[in-house]
C-alpha positions in Angstrom: 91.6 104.0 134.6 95.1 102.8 134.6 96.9 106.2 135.6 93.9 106.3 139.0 95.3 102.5 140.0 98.9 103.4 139.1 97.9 106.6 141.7 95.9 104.2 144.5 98.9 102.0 145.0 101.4 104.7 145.3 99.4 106.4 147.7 99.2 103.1 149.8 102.4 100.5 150.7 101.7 98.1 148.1 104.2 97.5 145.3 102.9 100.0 141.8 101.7 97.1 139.3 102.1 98.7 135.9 100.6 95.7 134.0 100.5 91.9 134.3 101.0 90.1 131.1 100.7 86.6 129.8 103.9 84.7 128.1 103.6 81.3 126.2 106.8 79.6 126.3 108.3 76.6 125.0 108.6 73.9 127.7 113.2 73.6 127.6 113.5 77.5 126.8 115.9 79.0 129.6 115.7 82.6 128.3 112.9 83.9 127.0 111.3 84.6 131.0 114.1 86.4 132.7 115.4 88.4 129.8 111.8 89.8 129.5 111.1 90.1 133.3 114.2 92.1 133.2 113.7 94.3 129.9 109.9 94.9 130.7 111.2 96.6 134.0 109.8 96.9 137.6 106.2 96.8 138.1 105.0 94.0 136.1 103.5 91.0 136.6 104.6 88.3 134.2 102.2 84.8 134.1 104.0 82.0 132.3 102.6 78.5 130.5 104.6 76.4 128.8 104.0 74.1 125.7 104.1 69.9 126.2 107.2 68.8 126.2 107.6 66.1 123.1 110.3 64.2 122.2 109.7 64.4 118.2 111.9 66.2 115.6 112.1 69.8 115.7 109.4 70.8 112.6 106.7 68.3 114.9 107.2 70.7 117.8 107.3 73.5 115.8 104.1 72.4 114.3 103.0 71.1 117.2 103.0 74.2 119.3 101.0 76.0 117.1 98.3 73.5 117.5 98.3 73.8 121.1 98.3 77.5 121.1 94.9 78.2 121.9 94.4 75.8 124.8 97.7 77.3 126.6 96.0 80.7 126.5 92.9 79.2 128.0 94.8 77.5 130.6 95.5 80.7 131.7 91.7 80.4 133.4 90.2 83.8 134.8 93.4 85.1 134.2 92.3 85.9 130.7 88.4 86.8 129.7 86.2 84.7 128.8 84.3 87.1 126.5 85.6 89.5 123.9 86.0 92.7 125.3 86.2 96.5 123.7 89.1 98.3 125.1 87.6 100.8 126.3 85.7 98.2 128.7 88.8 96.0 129.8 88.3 95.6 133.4 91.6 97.1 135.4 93.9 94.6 138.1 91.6 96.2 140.3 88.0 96.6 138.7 85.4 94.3 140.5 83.4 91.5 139.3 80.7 89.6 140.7 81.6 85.7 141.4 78.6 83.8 143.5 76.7 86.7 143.7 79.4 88.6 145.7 82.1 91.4 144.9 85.4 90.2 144.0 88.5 91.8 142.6 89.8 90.2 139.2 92.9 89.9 138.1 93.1 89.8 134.3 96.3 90.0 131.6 96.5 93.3 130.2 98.5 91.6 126.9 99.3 88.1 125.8 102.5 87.1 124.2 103.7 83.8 122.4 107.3 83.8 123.1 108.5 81.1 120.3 109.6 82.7 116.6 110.8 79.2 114.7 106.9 78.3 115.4 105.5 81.0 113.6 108.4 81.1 110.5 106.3 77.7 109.5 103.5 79.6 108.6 104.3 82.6 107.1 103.1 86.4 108.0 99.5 86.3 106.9 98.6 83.8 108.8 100.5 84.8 111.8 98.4 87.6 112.0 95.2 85.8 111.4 95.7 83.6 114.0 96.4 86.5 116.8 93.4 88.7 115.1 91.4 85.3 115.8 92.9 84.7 119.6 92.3 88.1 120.2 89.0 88.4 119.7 88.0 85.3 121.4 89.8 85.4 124.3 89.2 89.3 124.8 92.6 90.6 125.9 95.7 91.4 122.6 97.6 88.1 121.8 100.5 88.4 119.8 102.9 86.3 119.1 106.7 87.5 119.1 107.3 87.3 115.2 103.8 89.4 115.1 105.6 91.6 117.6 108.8 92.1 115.7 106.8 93.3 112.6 105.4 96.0 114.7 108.8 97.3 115.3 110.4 97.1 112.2 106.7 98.9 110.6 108.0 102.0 112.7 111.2 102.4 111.0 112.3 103.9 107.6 113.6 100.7 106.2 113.3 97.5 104.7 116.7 96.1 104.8 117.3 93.3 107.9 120.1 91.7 108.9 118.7 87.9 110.4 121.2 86.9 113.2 119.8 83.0 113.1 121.1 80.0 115.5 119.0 78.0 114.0 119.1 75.0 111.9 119.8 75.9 108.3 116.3 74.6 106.8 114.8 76.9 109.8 117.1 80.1 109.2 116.1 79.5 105.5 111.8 79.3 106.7 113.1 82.6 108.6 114.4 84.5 105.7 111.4 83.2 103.5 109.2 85.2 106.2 111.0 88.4 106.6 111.3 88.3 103.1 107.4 87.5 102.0 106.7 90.3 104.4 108.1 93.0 102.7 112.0 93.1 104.2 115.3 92.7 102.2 117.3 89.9 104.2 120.9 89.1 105.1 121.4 86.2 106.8 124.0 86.0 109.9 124.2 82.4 110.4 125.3 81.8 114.7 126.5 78.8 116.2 127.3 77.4 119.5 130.6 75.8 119.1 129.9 73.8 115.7 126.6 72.8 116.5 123.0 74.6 116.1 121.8 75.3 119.2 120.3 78.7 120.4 119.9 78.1 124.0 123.4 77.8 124.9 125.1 80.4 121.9 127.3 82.0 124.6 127.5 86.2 124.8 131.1 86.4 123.1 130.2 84.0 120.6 127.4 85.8 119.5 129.2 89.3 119.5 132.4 87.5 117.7 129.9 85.9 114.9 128.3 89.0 114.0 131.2 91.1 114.3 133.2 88.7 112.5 129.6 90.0 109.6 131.3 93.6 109.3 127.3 95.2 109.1 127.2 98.4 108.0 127.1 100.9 110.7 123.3 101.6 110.5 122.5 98.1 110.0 119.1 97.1 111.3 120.1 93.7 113.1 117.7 91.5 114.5 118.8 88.6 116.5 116.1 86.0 116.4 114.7 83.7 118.9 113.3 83.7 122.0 115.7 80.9 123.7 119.4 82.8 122.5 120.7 84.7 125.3 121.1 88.4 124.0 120.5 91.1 126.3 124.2 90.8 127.7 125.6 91.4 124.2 123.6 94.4 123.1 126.1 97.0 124.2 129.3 95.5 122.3 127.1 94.9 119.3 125.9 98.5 119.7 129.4 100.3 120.5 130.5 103.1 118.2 128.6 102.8 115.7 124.1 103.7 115.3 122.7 99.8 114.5 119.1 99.4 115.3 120.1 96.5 118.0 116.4 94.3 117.8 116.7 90.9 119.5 113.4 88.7 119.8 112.4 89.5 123.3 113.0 93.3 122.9 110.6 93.3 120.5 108.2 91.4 122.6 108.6 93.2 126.0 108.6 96.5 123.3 105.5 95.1 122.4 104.3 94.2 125.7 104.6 97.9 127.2 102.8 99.3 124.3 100.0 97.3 124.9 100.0 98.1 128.3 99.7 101.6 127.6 101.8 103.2 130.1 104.5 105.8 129.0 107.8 104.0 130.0 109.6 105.4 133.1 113.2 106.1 133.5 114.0 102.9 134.7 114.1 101.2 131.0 117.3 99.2 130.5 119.6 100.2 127.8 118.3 98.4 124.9 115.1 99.9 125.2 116.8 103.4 126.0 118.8 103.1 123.1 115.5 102.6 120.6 113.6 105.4 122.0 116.6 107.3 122.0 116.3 106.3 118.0 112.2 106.9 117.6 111.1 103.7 119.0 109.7 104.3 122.1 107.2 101.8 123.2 
């Protein structure tokens, strides 16, 4: 069904839409919505909500935006379904519903994403997937969040050492590295600053590339750079040059993630981190 509406828009003048996708972000994050507008590619509609914005320490929010998870999704309205759904039954962009007892065309997410990790590092692996098995299923659409996401991408390869680039706090880097590590992944931590200070939405491109360059990784390292709110796509590239990393930041993983559930085969207009992992087995 998705190939015949990919085919009815070309045929016509209106712009191909490849998918539309949900993204919950938190509510000072500067990164997380054009990094994966730009790494998802063109064709896609991305739908944003953000968490309420709270002025308590970091570990409230944290905790806090799990709370609120569910009601963001739902304030998402008939954007998402209100009744679980088999896939083989999920209406299309264009599929039409009756509304009032006339014929309508709905417009529904293909995918939800949760775009905060430090959230989800509070609460371990098990119960991250849990809670998106549990979101899933009541909402009728995939919900992941981007931790979940990650996992998926790291399951595909042949490994289970990671390398953590972390900007956050130190008691947060160390919930991040009790994670990887309870899931199953031998961890090196990369601690990344901005300046002196903590604080991943303004870590600059150079500083980051200096920090973990400054690491000496092993050539076919496995580096993650974690976070939806650090800046990264700018600095895959250096990070990548002359040598055969696996280069995973956050929001590659989610807009990875993202496609995949869209179920499209990418095109050729994929940037060059997501080039680079299909190039190395991971296409979406």
């Amino acid at each position: 069904m998705k190939t015949q509406t990919l085919a009815a828009h070309a045929a016509s003048d209106e712009p191909v839409l490849r998918g539309r996708v949900g993204l919950v972000v938190p509510p000072s994050n500067p990164t997380v919505e054009p990094e994966t507008t730009r790494l998802l590619g063109p064709g896609y509609a991305v739908h944003t909500t953000r968490f309420s914005v709270s002025h308590q320490p970091l570990r409230a929010r944290l905790q806090a935006y799990n709370r609120e998870l569910a009601g963001k999704i739902a304030s998402f309205g008939e954007l998402v379904a209100r009744h679980p759904r088999s896939p083989a039954t999920q209406p299309t962009a264009t599929q039409p519903t009756a509304r009032n007892g006339k014929e309508r065309e709905t417009e529904t997410l293909d995918a939800l994403l949760m775009a905060c990790s430090g959230s989800r590092y509070l609460l371990g692996a098990q119960q991250d997937d849990d809670d998106c098995a549990a979101l899933s299923a009541h909402f009728g659409l995939p919900v992941a969040t981007a931790t979940l996401a990650t996992r998926q991408v790291l399951r595909r390869l042949d490994t289970r050492d990671l390398v953590l680039a972390s900007p956050y706090e130190e008691w947060l880097t160390e919930q991040a590295r009790q994670y990887w590590r309870r899931a199953g992944w031998r961890v090196r931590v990369v601690t990344i600053r901005a300046g002196t200070r903590y604080a991943p939405y303004e870590v600059g491109t150079a500083e980051l590339v200096e920090q973990v360059t400054r690491a000496r990784l092993p050539h076919d390292a496995v580096l993650l750079c974690t976070g939806t709110g650090m800046a990264t796509r700018q600095a895959l590239p250096a990070l990548g040059d002359g040598n055969n990393r696996i280069l995973l930041t956050t929001n590659l993983c989610s807009a990875w993630w993202l496609i995949h559930q869209v179920g499209l085969a990418p095109d050729d207009g994929l940037p060059w981190a997501l080039r680079r992992l299909a190039a190395q087995g991971l296409a979406p």
